[in-house]
C-alpha positions in Angstrom: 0.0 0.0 0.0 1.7 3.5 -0.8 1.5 5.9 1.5 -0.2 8.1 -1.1 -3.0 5.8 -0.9 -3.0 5.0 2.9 -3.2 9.2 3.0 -6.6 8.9 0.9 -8.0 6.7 3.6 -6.8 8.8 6.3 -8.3 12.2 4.4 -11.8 10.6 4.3 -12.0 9.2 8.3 -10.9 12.8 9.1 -13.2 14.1 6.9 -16.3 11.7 8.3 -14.8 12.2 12.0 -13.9 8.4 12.1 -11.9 7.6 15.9 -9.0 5.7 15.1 -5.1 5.0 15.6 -3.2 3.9 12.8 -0.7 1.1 13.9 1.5 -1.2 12.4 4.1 -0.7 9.2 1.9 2.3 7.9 2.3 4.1 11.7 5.8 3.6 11.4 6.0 5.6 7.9 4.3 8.5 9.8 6.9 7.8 12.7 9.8 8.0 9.9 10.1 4.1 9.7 9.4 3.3 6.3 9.2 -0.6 5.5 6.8 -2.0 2.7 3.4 -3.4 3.3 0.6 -4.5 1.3 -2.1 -3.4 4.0 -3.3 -0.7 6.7 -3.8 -1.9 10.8 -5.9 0.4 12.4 -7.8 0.3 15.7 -11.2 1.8 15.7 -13.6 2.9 18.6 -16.5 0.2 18.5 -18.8 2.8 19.1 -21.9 2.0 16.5 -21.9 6.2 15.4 -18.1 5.8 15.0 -18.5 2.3 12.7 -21.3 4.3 11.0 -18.4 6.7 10.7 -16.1 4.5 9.2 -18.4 2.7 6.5 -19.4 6.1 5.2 -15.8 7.1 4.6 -15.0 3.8 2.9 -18.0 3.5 1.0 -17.2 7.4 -0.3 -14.2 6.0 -1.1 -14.7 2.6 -2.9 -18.5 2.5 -3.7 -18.6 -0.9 -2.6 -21.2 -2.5 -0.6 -19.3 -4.5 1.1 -18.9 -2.1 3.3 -21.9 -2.8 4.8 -20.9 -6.1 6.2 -18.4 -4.1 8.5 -20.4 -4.3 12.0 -20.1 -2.3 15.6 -21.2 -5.9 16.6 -18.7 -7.5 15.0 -16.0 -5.0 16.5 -17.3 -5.1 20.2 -17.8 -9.1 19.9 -15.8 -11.7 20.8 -13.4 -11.2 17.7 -13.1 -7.9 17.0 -10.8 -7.7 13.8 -11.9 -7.2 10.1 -10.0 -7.3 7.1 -11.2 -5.1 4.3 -10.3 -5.3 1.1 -11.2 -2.7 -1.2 -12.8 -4.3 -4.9 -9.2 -3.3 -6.8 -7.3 -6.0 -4.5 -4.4 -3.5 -4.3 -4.4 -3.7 -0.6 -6.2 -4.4 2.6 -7.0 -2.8 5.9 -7.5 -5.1 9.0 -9.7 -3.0 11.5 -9.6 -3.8 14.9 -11.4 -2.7 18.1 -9.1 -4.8 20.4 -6.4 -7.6 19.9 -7.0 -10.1 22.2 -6.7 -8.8 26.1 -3.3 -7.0 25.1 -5.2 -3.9 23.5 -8.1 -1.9 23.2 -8.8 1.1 20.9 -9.5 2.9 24.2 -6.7 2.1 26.1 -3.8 3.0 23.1 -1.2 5.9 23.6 -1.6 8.4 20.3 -0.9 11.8 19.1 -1.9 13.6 16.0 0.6 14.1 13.3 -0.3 16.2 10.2 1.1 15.1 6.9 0.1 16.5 3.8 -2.8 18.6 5.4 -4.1 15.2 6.6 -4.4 15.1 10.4 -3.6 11.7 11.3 -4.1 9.8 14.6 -0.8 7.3 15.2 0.1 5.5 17.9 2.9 6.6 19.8 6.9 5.1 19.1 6.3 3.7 22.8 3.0 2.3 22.1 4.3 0.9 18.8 7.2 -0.9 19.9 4.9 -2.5 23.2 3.0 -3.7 20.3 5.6 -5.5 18.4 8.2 -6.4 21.0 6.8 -9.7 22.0 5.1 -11.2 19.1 5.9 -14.6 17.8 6.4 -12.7 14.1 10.1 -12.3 13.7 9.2 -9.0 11.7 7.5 -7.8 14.5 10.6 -8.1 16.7 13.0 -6.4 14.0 10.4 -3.6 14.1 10.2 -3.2 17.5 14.1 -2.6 17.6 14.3 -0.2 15.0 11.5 1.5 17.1 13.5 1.1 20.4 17.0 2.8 18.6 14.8 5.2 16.4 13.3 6.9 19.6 16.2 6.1 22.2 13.1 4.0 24.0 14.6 2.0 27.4 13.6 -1.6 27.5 10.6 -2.5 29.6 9.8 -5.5 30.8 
């Protein structure tokens, strides 16, 4: 996913007022991490006027009903994660409202950072790296210590 594109999304849940805190690869291109990806991780309040939101902005953006099928029941149930993909298949988003007991949308550090004109909510280089420093993904663990050395960040344990 370029960031060009990821910036589109962005534009239109400012635009529709969508609560979110984009995390993952794509929040550590706003960070000034850049590493490749083919989608967009996002947390989202599960707030059913915040998911109403949300499927406006994507449907303004991909005219797709499918978007429909994207649920504030689903994102306050039992497995709270949806992958998007919009119809072109370029990339995906996976949408979460918590992952496992680990994190909740409510509970994540953030801070706005304005890029292009787009204000865009990111979790913090703390937050990040507590994200990805004990996964079983090896990627995740190389991320979380470019994270650590990026932002001088002290190990916690």
């Amino acid at each position: 996913m370029s960031f060009d594109e990821a910036r589109r999304v962005l534009a239109a849940f400012e635009a529709e007022g969508v609560q979110y805190v984009l995390v993952g690869a794509m929040a550590m291109a706003v960070q000034g991490l850049i590493r490749a990806t083919r989608d967009m991780d996002l947390f989202v309040s599960p707030d059913p006027d915040n998911v109403e939101r949300l499927r406006r902005a994507l449907f303004a953006l991909y005219d797709d009903p499918n978007v429909a099928e994207i649920t504030a029941e689903d994102l306050a149930g039992d497995y709270p994660a949806i992958e998007y993909s919009p119809p072109h298949g370029r990339y995906s988003m996976d949408i979460l409202a918590r992952l496992g007991e680990a994190f909740r949308y409510e509970d994540l550090d953030s801070h706005e950072v304005v890029v292009e004109g787009v204000g865009i909510r990111v979790a913090t280089p703390r937050m990040l790296y507590e994200m990805k420093r004990n996964t079983v993904r090896p990627q995740d663990r190389l991320d979380a210590e470019a994270i650590r050395e990026r932002f001088g960040l002290e190990e916690v344990d």
